[in-house]
N, C-alpha and C positions, 0 to 999 in steps of 0.2 A: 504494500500500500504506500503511495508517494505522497510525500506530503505538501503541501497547495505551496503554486512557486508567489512567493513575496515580492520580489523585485525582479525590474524586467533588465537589468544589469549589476553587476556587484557591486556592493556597497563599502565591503570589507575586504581590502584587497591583499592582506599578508594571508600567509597559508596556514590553515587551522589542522592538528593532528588530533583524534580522537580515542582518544587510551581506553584500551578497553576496562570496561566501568568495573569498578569493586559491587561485589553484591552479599548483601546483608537484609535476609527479608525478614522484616522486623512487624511489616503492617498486613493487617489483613482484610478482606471483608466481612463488613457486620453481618452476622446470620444470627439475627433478635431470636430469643428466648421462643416469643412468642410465635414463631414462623415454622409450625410441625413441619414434618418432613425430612427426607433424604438431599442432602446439596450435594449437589453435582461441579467438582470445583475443575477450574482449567488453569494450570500455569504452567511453568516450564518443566520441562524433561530431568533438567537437568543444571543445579545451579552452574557448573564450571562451564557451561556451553551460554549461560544465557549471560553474563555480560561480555562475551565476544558478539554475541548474535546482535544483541540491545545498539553496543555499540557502530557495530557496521550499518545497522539499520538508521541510527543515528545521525553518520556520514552523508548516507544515499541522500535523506532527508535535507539536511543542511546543503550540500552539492544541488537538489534540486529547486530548494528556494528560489533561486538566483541571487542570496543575498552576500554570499562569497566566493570568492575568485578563486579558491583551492581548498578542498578539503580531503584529506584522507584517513583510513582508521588504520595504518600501517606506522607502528610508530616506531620502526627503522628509518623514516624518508629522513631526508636530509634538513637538518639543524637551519641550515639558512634560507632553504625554501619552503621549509614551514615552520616558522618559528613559535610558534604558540600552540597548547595543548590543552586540550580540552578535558578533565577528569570529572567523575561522579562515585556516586554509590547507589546501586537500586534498592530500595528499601519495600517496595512493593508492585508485585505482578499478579496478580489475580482473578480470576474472573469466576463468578459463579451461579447455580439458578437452583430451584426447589424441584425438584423432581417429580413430574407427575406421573407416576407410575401407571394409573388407573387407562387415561386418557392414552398415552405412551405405547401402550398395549393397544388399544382399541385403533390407533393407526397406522402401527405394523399389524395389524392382522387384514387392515384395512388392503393396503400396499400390494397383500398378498393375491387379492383380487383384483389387481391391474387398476386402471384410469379408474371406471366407477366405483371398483372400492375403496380408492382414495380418496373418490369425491363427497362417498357416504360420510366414508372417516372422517374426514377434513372438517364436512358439515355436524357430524354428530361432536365436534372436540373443539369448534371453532371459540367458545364464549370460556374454553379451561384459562386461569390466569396462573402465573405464578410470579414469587419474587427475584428479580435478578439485580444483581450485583456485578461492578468493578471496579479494579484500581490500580494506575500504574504509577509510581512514585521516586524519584531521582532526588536525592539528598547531595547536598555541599557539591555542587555543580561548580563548578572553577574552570576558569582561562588563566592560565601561565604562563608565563615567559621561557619559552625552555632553555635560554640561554642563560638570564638574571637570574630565573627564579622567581621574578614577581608577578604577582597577584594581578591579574587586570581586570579581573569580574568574578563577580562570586553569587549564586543563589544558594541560601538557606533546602530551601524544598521547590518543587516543579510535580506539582501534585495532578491529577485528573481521575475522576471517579464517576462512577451514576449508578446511580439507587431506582428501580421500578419496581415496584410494587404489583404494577396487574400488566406484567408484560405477556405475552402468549406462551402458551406452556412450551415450543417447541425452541422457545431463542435460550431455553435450559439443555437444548442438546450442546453436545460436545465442539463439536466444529463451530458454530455459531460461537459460542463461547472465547474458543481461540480465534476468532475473526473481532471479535469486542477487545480483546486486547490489545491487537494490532493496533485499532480503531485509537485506544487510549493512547496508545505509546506515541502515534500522528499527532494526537493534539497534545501530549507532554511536546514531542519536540517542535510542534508549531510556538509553543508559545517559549521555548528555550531560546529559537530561532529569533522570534520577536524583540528579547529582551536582549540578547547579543547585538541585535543591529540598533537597537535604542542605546545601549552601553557604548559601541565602539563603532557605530554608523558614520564618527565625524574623523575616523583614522585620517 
């Protein structure tokens, strides 16, 4: 998923390198007391895989804003053609929904009868809701000098979440799930993106 391009030329023209991010999942989503049921959660595979993955996607992201003239997640490139390094921590990747079991059934069996018994399905499960949840979260986000060593921009947190309450039972399947995270991580880095070219848009 590419994230929406900002500028229609660069704004930031030294070369950015993007380290792959430190991960510490520390946050997670609220699944209230009161919400019976089975959660069906979706997040990564695999912590050592997910901040190289976070990170490259991060890159792609930033490269396609248009709001910098270099970016790479290769952080061999060379010291004087990308001087500045972009670190983080992810503290939260998650995504999740209530599981209708009941409903869930009644449209795989539906499926099983081709077009029309999907349509029965579909129709007899259309009004099922359930709660979904997400959240993806980048902590002490930092540009640095990788020559000085100094600090040229620093965020606290780059947080993005959504809470639904009566979303359709099927945006609790699995793949949906992992497509909402993608979804969040777009707009963490849309608005990372934002706040770099607000920071150092006047290089």
């Amino acid at each position: 998923m590419k994230a929406d391009r900002i500028s229609a030329s660069p704004q930031i023209q030294t070369g950015i390198v993007v380290d792959e991010f430190d991960v510490n999942l520390s946050r997670e989503i609220d699944r209230a007391a009161s919400e019976a049921g089975m959660w069906r959660i979706a997040g990564p595979t695999s912590s050592q895989s997910l901040g190289r993955d976070v990170s490259s996607i991060t890159a792609d992201h930033m490269k396609h804003s248009g709001v910098f003239r270099k970016v790479t997640a290769d952080r061999s490139a060379d010291a004087d053609e990308y001087p500045l390094i972009l670190r983080g921590t992810i503290s939260a990747f998650q995504a999740g929904g209530v599981v209708q079991l009941d409903a869930e059934k009644k449209f795989a069996a539906g499926t099983i009868g081709g077009t029309p018994g999907s349509a029965i399905a579909g129709i007899a499960t259309r009004n099922v809701k359930t709660p979904v949840r997400s959240i993806v979260e980048l902590r002490e986000v930092s540009l640095t000098d990788r020559r000085t060593g100094k600090t040229l921009w620093h965020a606290p947190s780059i947080s993005m979440s959504t809470d639904l309450d009566g979303a359709h039972y099927l945006q609790a399947d699995r793949d949906i799930l992992q497509r909402r995270l993608a979804w969040e991580l777009k707009r963490v880095n849309t608005e990372l993106i934002r706040q770099l070219a607000d920071s150092l848009g006047d290089e």
